[in-house]
N, CA, C and O atoms as a DFTB+ gen file, in Angstrom:
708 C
 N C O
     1  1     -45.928      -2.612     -19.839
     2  2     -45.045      -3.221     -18.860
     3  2     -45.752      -3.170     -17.502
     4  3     -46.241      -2.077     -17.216
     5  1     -45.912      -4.322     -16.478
     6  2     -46.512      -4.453     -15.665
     7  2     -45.570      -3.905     -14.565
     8  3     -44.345      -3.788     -14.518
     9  1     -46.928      -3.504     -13.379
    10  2     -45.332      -2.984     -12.285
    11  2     -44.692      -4.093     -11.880
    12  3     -43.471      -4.056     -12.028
    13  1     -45.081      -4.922     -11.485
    14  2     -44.168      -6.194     -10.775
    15  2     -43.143      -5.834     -11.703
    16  3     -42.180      -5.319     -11.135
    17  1     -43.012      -5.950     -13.133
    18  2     -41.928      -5.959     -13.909
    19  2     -41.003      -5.119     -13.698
    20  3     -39.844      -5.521     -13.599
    21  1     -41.317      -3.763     -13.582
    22  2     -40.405      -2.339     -13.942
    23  2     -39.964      -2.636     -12.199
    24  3     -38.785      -2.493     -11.873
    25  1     -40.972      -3.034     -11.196
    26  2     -39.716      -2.626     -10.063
    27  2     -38.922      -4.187      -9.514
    28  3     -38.350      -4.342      -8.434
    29  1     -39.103      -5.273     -10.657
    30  2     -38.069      -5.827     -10.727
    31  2     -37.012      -5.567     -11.554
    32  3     -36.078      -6.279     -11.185
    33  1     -36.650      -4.781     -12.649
    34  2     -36.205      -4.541     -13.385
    35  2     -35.103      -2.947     -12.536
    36  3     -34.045      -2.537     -13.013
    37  1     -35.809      -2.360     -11.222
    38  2     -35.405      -1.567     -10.636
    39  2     -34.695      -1.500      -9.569
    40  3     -34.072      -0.572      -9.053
    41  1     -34.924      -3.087      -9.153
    42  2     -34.041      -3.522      -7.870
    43  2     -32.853      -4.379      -8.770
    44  3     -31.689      -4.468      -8.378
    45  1     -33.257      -4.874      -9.800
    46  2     -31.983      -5.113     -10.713
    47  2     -30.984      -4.152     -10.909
    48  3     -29.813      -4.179     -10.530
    49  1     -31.577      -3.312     -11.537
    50  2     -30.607      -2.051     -11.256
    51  2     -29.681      -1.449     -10.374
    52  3     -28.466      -1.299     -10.501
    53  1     -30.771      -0.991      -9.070
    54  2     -30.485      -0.640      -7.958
    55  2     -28.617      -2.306      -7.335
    56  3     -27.490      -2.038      -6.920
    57  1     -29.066      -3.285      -7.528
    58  2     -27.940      -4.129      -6.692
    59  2     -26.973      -3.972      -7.923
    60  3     -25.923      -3.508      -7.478
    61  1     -26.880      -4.164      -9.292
    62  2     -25.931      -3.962     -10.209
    63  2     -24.963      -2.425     -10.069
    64  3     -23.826      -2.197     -10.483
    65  1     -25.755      -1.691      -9.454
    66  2     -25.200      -0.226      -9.420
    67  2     -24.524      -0.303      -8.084
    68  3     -23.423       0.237      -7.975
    69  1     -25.180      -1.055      -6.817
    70  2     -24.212      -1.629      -5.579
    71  2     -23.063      -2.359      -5.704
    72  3     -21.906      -2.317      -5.285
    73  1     -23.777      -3.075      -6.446
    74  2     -22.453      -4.308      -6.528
    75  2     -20.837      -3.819      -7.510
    76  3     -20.065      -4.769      -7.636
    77  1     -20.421      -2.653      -8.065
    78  2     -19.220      -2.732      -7.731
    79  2     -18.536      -1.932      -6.988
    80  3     -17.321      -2.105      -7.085
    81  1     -19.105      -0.540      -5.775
    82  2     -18.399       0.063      -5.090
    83  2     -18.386      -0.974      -3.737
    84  3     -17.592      -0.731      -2.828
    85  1     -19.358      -2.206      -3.647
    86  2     -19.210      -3.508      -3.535
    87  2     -17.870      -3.967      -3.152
    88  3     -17.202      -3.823      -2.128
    89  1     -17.659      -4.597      -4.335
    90  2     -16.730      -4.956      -4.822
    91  2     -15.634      -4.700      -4.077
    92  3     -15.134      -5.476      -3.262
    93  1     -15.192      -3.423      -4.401
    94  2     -14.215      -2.603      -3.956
    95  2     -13.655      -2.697      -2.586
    96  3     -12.472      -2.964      -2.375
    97  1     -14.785      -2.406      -1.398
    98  2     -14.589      -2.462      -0.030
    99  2     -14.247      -4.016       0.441
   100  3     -13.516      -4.403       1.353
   101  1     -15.134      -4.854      -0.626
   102  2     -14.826      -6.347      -0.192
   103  2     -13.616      -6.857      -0.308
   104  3     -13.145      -7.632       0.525
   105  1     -12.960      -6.435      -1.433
   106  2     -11.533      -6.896      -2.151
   107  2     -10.373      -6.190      -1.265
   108  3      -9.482      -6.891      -0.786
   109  1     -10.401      -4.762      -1.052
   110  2      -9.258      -4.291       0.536
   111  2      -9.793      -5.260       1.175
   112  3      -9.168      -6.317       1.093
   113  1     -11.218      -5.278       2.099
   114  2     -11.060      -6.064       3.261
   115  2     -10.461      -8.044       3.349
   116  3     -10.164      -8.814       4.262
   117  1     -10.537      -8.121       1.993
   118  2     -10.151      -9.523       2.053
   119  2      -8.644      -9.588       2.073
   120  3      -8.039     -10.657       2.152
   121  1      -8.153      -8.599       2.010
   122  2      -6.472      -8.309       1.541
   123  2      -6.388      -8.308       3.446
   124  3      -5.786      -9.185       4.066
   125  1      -6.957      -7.405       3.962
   126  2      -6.919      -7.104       5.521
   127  2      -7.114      -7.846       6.201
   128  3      -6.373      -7.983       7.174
   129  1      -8.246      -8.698       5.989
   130  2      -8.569     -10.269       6.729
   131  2      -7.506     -11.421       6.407
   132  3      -6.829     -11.971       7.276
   133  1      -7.466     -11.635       5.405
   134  2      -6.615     -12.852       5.426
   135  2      -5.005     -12.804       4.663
   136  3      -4.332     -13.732       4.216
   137  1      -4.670     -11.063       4.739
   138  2      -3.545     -11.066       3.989
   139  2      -1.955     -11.201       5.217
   140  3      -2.288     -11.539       6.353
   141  1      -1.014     -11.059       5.096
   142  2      -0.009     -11.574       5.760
   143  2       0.605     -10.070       6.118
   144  3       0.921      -9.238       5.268
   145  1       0.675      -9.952       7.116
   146  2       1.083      -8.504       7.939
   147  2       2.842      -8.176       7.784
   148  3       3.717      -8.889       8.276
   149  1       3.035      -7.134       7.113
   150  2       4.742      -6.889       7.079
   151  2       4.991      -5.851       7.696
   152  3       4.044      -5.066       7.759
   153  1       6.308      -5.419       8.382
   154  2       6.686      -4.114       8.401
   155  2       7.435      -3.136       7.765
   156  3       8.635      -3.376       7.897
   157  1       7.214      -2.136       7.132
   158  2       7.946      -1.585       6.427
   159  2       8.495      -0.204       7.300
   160  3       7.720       0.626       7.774
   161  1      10.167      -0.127       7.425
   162  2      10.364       1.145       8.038
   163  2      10.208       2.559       6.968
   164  3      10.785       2.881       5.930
   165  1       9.420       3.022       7.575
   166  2       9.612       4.426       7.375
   167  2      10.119       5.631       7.608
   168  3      10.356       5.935       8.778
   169  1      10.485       6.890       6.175
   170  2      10.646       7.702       6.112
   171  2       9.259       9.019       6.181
   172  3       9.141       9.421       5.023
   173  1       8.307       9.720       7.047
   174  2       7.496      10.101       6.436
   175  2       7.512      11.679       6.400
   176  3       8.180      12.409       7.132
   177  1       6.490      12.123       5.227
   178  2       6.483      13.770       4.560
   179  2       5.316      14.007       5.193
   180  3       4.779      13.031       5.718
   181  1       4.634      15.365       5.301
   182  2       3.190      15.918       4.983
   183  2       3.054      15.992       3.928
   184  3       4.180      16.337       3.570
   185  1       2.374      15.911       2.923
   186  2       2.011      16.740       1.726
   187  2       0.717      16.728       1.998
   188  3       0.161      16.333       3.023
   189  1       0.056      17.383       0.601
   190  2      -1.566      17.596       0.667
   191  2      -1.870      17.449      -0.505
   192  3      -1.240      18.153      -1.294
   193  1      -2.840      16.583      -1.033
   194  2      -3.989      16.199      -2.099
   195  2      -5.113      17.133      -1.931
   196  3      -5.822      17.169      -0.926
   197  1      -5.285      18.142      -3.314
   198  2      -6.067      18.891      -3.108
   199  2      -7.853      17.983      -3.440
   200  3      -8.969      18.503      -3.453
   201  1      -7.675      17.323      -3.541
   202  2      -9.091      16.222      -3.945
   203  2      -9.245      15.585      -2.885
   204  3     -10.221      15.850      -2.182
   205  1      -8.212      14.464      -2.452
   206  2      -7.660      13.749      -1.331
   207  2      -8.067      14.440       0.196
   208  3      -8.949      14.006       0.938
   209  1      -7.415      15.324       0.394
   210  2      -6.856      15.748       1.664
   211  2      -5.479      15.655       2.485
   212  3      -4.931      14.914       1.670
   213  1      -4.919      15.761       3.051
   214  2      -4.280      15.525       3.744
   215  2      -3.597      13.757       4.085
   216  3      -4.283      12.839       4.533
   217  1      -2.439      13.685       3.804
   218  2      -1.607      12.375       3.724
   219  2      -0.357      12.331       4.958
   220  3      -0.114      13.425       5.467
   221  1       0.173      11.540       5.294
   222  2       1.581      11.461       5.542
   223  2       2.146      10.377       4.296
   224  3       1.774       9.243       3.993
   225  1       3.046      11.135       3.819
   226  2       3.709      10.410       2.736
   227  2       4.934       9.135       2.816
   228  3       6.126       9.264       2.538
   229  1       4.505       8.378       3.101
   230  2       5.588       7.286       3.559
   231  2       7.201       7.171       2.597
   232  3       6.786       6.498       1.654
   233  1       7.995       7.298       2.434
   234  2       9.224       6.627       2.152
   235  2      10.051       5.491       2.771
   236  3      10.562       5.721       3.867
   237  1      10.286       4.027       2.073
   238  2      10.004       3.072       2.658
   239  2      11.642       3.153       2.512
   240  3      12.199       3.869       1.680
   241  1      12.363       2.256       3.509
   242  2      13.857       1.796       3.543
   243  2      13.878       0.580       2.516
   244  3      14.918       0.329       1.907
   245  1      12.774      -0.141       2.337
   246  2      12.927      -1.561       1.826
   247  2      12.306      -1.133       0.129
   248  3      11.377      -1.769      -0.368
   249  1      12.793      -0.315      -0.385
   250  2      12.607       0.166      -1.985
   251  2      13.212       0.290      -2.701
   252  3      12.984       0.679      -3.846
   253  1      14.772      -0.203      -1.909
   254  2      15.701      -0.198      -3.592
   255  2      16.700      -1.712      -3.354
   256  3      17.430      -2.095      -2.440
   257  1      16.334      -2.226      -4.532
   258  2      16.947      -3.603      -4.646
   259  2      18.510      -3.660      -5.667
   260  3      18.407      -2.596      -6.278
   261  1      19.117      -3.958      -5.888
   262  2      20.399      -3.993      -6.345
   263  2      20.096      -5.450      -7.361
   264  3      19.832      -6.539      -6.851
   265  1      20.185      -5.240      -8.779
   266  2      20.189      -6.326      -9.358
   267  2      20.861      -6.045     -10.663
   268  3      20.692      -5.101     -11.435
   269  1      21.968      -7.474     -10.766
   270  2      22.665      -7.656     -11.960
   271  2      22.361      -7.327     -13.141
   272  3      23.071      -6.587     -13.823
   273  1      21.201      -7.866     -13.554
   274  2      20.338      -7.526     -14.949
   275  2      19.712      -5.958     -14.791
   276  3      18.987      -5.798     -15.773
   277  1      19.701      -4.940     -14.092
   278  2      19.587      -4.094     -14.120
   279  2      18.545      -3.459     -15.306
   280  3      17.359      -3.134     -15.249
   281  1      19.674      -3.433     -16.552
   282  2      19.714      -3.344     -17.260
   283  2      17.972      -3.407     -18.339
   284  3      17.110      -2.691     -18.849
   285  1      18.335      -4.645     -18.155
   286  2      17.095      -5.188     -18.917
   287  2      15.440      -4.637     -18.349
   288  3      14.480      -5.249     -18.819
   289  1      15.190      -3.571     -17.421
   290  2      14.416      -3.163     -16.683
   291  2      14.533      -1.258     -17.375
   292  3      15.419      -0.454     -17.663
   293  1      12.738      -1.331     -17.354
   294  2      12.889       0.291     -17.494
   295  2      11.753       1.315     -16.619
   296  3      10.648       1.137     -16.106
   297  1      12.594       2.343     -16.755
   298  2      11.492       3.110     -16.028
   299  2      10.062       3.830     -15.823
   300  3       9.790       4.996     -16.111
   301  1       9.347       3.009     -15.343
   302  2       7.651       2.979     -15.214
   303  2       7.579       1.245     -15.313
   304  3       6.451       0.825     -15.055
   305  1       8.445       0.336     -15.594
   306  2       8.114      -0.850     -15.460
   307  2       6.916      -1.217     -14.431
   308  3       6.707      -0.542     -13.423
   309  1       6.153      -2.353     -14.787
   310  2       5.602      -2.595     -13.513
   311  2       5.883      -3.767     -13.409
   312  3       5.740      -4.559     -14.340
   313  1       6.573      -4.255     -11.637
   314  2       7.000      -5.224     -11.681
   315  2       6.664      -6.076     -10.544
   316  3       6.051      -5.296      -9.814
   317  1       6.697      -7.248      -9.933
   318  2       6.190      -7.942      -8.760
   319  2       7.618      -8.013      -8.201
   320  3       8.673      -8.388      -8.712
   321  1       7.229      -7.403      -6.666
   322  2       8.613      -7.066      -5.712
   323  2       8.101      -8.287      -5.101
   324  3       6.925      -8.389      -4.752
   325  1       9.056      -9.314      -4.952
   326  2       9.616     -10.289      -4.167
   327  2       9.761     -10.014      -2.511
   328  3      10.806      -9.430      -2.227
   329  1       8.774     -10.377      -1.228
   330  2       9.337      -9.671       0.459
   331  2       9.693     -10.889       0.589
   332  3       9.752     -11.776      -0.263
   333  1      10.000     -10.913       2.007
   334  2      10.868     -11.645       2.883
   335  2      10.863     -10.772       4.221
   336  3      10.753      -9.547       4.166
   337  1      10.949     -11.246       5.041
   338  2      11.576     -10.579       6.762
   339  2      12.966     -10.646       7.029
   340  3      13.594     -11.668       6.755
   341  1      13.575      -9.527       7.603
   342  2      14.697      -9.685       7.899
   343  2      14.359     -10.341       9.165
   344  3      13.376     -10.980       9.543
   345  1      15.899      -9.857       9.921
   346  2      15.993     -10.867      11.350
   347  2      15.455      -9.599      12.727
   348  3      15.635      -9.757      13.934
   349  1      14.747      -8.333      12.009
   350  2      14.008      -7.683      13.278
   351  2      12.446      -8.002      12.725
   352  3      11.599      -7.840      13.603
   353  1      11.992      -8.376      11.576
   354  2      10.883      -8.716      11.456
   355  2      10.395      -7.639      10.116
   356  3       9.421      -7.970       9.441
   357  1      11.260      -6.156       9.757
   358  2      10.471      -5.538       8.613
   359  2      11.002      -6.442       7.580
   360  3      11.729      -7.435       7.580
   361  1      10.337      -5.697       6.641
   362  2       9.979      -6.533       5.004
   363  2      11.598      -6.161       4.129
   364  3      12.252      -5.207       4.549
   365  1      11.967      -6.733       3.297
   366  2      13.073      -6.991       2.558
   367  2      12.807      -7.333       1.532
   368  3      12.367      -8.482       1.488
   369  1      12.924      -6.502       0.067
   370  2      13.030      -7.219      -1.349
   371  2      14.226      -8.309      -1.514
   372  3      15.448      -8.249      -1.648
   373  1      13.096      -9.493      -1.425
   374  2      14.730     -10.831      -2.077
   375  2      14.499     -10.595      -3.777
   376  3      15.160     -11.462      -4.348
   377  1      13.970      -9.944      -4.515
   378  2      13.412     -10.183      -5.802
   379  2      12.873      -9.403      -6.628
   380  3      12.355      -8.390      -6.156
   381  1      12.835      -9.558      -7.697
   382  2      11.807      -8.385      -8.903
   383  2      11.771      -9.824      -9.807
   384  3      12.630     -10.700      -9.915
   385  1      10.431      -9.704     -10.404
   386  2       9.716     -10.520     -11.320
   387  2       8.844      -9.811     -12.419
   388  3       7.733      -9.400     -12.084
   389  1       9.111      -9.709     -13.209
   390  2       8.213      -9.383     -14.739
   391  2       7.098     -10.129     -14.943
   392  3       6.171      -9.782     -15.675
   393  1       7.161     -11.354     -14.191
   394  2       5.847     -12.178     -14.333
   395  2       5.083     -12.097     -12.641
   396  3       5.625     -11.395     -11.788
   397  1       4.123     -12.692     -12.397
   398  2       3.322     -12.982     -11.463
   399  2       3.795     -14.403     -10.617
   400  3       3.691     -15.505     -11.154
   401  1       4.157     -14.287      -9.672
   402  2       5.093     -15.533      -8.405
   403  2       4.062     -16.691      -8.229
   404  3       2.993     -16.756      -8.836
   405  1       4.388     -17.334      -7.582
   406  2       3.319     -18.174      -7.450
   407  2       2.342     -18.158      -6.091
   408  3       2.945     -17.988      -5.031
   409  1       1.181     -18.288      -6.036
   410  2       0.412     -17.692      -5.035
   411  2       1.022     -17.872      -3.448
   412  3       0.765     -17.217      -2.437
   413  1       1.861     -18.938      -3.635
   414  2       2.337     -19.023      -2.080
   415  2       3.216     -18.155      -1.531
   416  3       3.131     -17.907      -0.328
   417  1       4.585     -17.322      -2.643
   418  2       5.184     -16.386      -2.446
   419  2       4.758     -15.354      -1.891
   420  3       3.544     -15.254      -1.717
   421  1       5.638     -14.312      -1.466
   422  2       4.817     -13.308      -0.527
   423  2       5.427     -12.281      -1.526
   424  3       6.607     -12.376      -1.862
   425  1       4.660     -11.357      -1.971
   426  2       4.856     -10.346      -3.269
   427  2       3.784      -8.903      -3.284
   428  3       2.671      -8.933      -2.760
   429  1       4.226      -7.938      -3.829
   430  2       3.385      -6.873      -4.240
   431  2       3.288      -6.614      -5.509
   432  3       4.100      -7.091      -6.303
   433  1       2.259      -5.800      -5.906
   434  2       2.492      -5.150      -7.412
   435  2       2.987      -4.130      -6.696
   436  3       2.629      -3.763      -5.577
   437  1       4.073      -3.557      -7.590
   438  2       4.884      -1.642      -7.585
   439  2       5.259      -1.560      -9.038
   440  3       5.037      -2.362      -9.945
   441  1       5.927      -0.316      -9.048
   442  2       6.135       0.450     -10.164
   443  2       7.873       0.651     -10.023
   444  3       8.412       0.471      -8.931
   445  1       8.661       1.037     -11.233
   446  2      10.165       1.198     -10.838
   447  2      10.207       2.237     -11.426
   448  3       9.920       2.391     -12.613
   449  1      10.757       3.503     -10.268
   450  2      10.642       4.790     -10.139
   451  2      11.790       5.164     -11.149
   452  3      11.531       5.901     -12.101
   453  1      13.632       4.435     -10.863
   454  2      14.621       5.117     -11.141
   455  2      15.397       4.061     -11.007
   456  3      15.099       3.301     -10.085
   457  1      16.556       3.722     -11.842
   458  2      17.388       3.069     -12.090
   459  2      18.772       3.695     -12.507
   460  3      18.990       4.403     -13.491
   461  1      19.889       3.166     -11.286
   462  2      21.150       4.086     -11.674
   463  2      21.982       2.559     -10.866
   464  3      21.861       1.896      -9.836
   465  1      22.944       2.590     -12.256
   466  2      24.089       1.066     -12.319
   467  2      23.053      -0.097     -12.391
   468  3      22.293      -0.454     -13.292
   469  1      23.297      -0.597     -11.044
   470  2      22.376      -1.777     -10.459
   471  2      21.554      -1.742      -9.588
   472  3      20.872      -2.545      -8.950
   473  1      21.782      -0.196      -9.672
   474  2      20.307       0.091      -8.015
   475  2      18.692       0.502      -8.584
   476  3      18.430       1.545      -9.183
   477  1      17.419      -0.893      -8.140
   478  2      16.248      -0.175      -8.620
   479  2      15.962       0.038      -7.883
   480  3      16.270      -0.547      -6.844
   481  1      14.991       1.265      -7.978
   482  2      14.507       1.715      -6.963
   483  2      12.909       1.674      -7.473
   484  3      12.536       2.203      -8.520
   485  1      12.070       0.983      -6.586
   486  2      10.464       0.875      -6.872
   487  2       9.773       1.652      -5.965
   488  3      10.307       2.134      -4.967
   489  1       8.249       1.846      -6.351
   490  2       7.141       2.859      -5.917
   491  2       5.899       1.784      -5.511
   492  3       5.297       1.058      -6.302
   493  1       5.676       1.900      -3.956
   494  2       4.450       1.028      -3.653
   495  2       3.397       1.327      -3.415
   496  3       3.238       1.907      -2.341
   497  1       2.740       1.193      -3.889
   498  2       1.004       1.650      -4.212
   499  2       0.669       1.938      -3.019
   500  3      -0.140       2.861      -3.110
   501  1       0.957       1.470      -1.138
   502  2       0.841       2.050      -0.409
   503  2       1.567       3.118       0.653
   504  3       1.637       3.217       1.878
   505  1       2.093       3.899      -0.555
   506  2       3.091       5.216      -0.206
   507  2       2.110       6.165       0.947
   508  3       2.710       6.826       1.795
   509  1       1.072       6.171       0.920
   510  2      -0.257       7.157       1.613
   511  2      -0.496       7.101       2.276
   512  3      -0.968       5.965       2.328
   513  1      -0.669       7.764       3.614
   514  2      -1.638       7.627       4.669
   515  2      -2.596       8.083       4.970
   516  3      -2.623       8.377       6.165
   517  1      -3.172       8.229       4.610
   518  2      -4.690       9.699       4.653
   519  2      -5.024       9.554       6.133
   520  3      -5.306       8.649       6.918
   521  1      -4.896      10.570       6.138
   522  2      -5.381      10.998       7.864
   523  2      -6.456      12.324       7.428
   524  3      -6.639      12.920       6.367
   525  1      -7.213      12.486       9.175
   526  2      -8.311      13.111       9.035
   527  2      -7.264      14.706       9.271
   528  3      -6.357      14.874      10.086
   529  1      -7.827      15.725       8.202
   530  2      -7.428      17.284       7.822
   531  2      -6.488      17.563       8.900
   532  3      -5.306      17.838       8.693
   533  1      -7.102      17.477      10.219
   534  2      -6.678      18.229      11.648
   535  2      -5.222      17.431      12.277
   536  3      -4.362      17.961      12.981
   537  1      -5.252      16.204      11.852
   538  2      -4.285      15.346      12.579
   539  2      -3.239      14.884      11.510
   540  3      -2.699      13.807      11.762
   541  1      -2.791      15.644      10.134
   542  2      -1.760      15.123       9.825
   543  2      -0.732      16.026      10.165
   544  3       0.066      15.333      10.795
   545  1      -0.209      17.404      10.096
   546  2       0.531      17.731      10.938
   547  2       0.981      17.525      12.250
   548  3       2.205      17.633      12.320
   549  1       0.520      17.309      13.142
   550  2       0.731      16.729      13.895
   551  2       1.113      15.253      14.304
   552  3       1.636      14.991      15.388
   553  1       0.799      14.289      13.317
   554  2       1.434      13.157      13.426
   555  2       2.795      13.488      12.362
   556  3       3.466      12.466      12.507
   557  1       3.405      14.211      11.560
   558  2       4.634      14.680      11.107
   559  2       5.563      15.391      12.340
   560  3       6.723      15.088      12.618
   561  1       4.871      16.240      12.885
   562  2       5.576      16.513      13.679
   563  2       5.665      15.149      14.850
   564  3       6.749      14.753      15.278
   565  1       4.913      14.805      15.082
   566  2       5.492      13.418      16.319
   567  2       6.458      12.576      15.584
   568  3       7.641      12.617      15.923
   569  1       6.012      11.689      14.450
   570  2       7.103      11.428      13.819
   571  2       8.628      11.725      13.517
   572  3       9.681      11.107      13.672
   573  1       8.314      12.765      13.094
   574  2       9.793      13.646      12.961
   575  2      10.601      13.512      14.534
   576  3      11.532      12.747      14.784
   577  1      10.114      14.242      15.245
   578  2      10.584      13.539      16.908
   579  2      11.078      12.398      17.342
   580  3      11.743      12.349      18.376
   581  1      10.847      11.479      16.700
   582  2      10.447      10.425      17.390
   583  2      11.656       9.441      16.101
   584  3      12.256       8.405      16.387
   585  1      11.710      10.161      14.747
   586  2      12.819       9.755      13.950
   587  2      12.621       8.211      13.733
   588  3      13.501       7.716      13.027
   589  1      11.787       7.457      14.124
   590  2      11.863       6.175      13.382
   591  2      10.316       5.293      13.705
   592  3       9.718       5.586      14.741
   593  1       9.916       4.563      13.070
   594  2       8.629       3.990      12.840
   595  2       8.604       3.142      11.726
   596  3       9.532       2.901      10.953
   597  1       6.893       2.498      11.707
   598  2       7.016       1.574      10.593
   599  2       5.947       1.705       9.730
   600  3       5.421       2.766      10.069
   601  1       5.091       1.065       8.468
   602  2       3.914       0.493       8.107
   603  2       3.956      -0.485       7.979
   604  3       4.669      -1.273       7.358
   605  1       2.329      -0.565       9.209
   606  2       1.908      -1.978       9.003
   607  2       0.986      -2.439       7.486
   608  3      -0.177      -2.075       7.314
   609  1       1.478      -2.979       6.846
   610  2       0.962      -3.312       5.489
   611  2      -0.002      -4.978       6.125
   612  3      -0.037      -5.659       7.150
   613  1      -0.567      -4.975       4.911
   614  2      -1.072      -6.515       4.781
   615  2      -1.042      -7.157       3.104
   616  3      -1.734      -6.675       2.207
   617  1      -0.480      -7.852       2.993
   618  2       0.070      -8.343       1.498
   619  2      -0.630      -9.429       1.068
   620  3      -0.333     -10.259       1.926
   621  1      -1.286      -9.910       0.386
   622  2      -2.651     -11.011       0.040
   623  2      -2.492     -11.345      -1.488
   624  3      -2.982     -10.551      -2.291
   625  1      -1.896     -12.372      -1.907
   626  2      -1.448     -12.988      -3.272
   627  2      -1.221     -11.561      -4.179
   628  3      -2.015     -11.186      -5.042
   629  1      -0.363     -11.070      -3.920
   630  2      -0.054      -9.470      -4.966
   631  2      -0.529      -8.260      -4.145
   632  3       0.330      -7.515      -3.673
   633  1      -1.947      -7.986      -3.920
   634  2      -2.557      -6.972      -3.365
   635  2      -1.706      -6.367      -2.109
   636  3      -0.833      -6.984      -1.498
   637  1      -2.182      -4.903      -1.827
   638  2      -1.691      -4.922      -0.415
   639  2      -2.534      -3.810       0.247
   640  3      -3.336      -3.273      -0.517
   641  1      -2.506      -3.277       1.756
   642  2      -3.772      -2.358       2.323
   643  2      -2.569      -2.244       3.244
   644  3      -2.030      -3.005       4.047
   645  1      -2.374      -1.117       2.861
   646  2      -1.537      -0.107       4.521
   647  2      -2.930       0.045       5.502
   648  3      -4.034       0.567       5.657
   649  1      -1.818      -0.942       6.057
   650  2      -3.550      -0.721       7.886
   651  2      -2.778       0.313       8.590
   652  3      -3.414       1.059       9.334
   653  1      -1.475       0.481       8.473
   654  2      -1.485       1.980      10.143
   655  2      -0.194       1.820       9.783
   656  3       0.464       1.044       9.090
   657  1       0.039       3.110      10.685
   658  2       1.689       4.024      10.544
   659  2       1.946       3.384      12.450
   660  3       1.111       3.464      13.351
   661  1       3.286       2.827      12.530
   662  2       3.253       2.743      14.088
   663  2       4.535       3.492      13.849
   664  3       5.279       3.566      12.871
   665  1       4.567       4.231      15.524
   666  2       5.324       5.435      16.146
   667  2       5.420       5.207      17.332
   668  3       4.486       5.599      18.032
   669  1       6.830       4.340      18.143
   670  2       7.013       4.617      19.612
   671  2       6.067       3.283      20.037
   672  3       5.436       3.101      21.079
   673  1       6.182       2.535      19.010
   674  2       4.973       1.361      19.316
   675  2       3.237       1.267      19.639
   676  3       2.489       0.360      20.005
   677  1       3.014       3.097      19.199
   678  2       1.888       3.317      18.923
   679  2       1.154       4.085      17.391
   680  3       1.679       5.057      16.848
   681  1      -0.282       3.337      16.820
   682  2      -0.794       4.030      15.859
   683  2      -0.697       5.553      15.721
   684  3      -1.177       6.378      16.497
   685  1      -0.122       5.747      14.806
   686  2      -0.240       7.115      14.770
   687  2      -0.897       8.155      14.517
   688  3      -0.465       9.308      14.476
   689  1      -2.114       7.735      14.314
   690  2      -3.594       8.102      14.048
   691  2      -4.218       8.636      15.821
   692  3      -4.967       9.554      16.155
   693  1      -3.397       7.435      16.736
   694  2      -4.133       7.654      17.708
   695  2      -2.793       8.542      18.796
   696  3      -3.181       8.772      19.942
   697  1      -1.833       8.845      18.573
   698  2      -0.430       9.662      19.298
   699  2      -0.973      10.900      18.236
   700  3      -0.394      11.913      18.626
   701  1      -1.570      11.141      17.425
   702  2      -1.674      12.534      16.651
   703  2      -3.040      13.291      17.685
   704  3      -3.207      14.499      17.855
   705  1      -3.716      12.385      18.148
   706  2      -4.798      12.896      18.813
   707  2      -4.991      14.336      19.644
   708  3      -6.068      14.600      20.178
């Protein structure tokens, strides 16, 4: 085997082994660039990911939908939540779908946590906030103070990327400082 060969055969390698953590950063940022910005009010926790690190744990107001068919839905479903804006501008389930909406709809993938009568209640993949070790207590405690806030999400045909926690009309990444 000639060298030209083996260190083409090595930069082959080398971009195949790039190309899907690639991938990855490209596919959030395309959700972030061209996805459609919602607000979701929040409830938020501290907890801690011992792998992870340090989170504020979001609990969203806009996570439990009330639907007739109830029924026909089970728990761990995964289902496409239907948004909408109310009339202050956060996000609102008009919907749950078993199938995939059509790309113009504004939708997430989630999970359905708990079901009691007609109330579901779903789980959104951007429940998390990872903050750096030193500054998530402290943005719990401002939060907690401060008793109401939002996430800014970005929602992109299904996908979605929590861009920031706002508090008092500021990031809370940067009031934890």
């Amino acid at each position: 085997m000639t060298t030209q060969l083996r260190f083409g055969l090595f930069v082959l390698l080398a971009l195949l082994q790039l190309s899907f953590p690639g991938k990855l950063v490209f596919d959030s940022n395309k959700v972030l660039w061209l996805g459609t910005g919602l607000k979701f009010e929040t409830r938020p926790v501290d907890p801690a990911d011992p792998f992870r690190g340090r989170y504020v744990a979001l609990n969203f107001a806009a996570n439990q939908f009330e639907e007739k068919t109830a029924d026909s839905w089970k728990r761990n479903d995964r289902v496409f939540v239907l948004l909408d804006k109310d009339a202050k501008g956060f996000a609102r389930i008009k919907g749950l779908s078993a199938v995939r909406p059509a790309a113009n709809e504004l939708f997430v993938k989630a999970r359905i946590t708990y079901i009691y009568d007609n109330q579901i209640t779903v789980y959104y993949p951007f429940s998390k906030f990872f903050m750096e070790e030193s500054k998530a207590p402290e943005a719990e405690r401002i939060y907690r103070e401060a008793g109401e806030g939002y996430a800014l999400v970005k929602v992109y045909h299904g996908e979605a990327v929590l861009q920031d926690v706002v508090v008092k009309g500021k990031s809370l990444s940067e009031l934890a400082k």
